[in-house]
N, C-alpha and C positions, 0 to 999 in steps of 0.2 A: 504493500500500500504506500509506503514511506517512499520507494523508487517510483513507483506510479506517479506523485504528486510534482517531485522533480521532474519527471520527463514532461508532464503537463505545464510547468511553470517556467522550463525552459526551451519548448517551446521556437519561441521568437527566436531566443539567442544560438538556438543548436548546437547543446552542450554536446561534447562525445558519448554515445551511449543510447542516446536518445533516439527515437525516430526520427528519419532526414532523407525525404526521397533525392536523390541525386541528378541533376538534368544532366540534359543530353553536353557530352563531352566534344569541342569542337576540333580540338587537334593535342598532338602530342609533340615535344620535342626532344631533340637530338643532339647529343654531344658527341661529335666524333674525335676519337683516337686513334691509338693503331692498337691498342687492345678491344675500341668498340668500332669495328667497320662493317658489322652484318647486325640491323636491328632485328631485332624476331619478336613480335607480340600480337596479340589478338584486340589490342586498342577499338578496331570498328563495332566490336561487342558495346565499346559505351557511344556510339555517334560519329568515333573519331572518321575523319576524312582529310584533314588536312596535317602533312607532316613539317615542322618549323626546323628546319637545320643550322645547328647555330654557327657552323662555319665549314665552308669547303677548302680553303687554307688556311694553315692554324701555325705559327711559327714558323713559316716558310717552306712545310710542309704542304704537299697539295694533295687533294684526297678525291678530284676530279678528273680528268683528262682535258688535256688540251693546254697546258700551260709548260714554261719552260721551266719549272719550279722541279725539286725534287720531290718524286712521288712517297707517299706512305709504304710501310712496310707492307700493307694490302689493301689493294683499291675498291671502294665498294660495290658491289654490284646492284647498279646503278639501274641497270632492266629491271631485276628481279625487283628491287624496293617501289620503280615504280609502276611495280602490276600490284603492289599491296592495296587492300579499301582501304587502308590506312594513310594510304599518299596518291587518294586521288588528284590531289593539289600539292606542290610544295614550295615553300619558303626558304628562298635558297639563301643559305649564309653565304658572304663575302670572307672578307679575308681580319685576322684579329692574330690574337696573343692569349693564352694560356694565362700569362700574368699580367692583372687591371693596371698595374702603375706604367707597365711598357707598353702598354695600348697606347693608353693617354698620352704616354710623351713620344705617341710615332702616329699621331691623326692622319698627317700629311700621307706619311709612307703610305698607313692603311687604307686608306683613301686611292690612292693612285695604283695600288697594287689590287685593289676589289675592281677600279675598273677594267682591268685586265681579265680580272678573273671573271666578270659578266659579259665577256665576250663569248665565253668556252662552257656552256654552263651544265651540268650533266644534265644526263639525256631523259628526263622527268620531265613533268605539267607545270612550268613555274608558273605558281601564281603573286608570286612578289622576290621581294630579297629584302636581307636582314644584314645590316652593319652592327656588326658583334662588337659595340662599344656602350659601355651601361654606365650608365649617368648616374650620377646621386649628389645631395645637396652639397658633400665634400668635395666635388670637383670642382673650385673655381672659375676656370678655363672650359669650363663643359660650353659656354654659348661659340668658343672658338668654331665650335665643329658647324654652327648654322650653314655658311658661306658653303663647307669643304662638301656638304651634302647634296647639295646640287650637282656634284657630277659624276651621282650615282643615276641607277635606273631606278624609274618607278614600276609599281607602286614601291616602295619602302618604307621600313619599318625599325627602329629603336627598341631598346626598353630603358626602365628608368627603376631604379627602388630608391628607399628612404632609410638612410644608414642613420643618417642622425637624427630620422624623427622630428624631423622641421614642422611636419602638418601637410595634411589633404592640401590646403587653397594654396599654402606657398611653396610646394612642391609643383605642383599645376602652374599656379600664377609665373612663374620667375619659368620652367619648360616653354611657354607657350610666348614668352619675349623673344626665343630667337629658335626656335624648332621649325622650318618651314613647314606651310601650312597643309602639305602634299605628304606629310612624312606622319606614319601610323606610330602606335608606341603599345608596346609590350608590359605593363604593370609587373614587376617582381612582388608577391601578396608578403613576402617574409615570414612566413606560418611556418617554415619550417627550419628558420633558425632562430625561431622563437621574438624573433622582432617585434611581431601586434598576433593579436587575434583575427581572426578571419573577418569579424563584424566592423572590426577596425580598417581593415585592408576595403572595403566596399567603399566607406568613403571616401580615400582616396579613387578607386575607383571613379566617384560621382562628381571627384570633383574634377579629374579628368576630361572627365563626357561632357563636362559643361564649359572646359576652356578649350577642349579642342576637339569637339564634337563626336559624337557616337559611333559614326564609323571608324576612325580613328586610335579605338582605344580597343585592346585584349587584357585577360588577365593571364598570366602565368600563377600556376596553382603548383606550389612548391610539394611535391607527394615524397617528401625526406625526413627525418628528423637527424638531431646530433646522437650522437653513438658514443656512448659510454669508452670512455678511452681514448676520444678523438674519430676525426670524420662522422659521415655519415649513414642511415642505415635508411629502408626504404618507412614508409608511414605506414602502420598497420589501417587495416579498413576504421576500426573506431577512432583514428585519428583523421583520415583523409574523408569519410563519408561527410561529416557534419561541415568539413573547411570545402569542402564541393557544392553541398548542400546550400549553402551563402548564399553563393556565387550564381545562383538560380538567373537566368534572363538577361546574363553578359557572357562572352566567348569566351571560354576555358582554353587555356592550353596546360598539359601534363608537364611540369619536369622534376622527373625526366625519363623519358619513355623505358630505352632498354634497361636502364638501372636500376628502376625502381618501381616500374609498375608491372608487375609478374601477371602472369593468368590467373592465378590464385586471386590475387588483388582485383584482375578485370571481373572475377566469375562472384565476385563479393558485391564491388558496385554495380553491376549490371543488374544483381536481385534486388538492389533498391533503388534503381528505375525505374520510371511508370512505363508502363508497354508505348514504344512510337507507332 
């Protein structure tokens, strides 16, 4: 009776535990290395169709064809992933850095080096690109990048999180002074390095949608937690169903797809989906 009343009074806030039907999943994403170059997952069990890759050169490393880069220790097979329902569409990463502070202080490089690499783009359904460079209110220098964005392809897409907890409006407000107005952005929700609560991460969400309008804005839905002893481990369902659960009526993306969302995991959230 005493759980009963809990689950009834929280409700609104969708404590873990609780009843939390789960929408429909819009895509998954991808971190390639050269220990992850073949993803394997049954993601279209939740909706998913669109796959987000967060980079096809990654420290000079190319994980593509067509470039004069050196290639990965093994290239992905780039047919296969895009016959998946899972990558009817994909979002092709450009080119980035493993480590955030050599990103930042190589825009120009990254920048000049993604144009190259959206010339040659694997042999998928692009339906955008993603410059793998993440913003948060500690960057200073982050409006540098407005200008260097233009001479990527559209559509394109960012993301953004909030290390320092600045707030919804002035995380938005100060993005939307120099983010060209063509360019989408990726929300990092920080659920799963315990940064806010999932209800917390909505308003930032809200306040996205309203400084740069609703098509423009994803949420990425962190399905990790910290792991006892350092790094990461994936979210069990009673952590990820209620932080999904939220997020009901805005675009979900997973991350991160092969790492952390098993079949186990999909065959979890898919029994608390409503039937499509």
């Amino acid at each position: 009776m005493r759980r009963l009343l809990s689950c009834l009074l929280a409700a609104a806030t969708l404590l873990p535990g609780c009843a939390a039907t789960v929408p429909t999943i819009e895509g998954v994403v991808w971190q390639i290395d050269n220990d992850t170059t073949e993803p394997q997952g049954d993601w279209q069990r939740l909706g998913v169709r669109r796959l987000l890759v967060q980079w096809t050169v990654v420290d000079g490393t190319a994980f593509t064809p067509g470039t004069s880069l050196p290639a990965g220790e093994k290239m992905p097979d780039w047919q296969r992933i895009a016959a998946q329902p899972w990558a009817q569409e994909v979002i092709v990463g450009l080119a980035g850095k493993f480590d955030e502070r050599g990103a930042r202080g190589d825009i120009e490089g990254l920048v000049q080096l993604s144009v190259q690499v959206a010339k040659t783009p694997p042999p998928v359904r692009v339906a955008g690109w993603y410059f793998p460079i993440e913003i948060d209110p500690t960057w200073a220098e982050a409006a540098r990048l407005g200008p260097l964005l233009q001479q990527l392809p559209r559509p394109l897409w960012i993301s953004v999180y909030d290390s320092a907890n600045v707030g919804p409006n002035e995380l938005a407000s100060s993005l939307a002074t120099w983010l060209p107005n063509d360019v989408g952005v990726f929300f990092q929700d920080g659920v799963g390095v315990h940064a806010r609560e999932p209800f917390v991460a909505v308003d930032y969400i809200k306040a996205l949608t309203r400084k740069l309008g609703k098509e423009r804005v994803r949420v990425i839905a962190e399905a990790f937690r910290p792991q006892v002893g350092g790094g990461f481990r994936p979210a069990t369902l009673e952590e990820l169903r209620p932080q999904l659960a939220t997020y009901a009526g805005y675009p979900i993306y997973l991350f991160e797809g092969p790492r952390y969302v098993s079949p186990q995991l999909v065959q979890g959230l898919s029994a608390a989906q409503q039937p499509r």
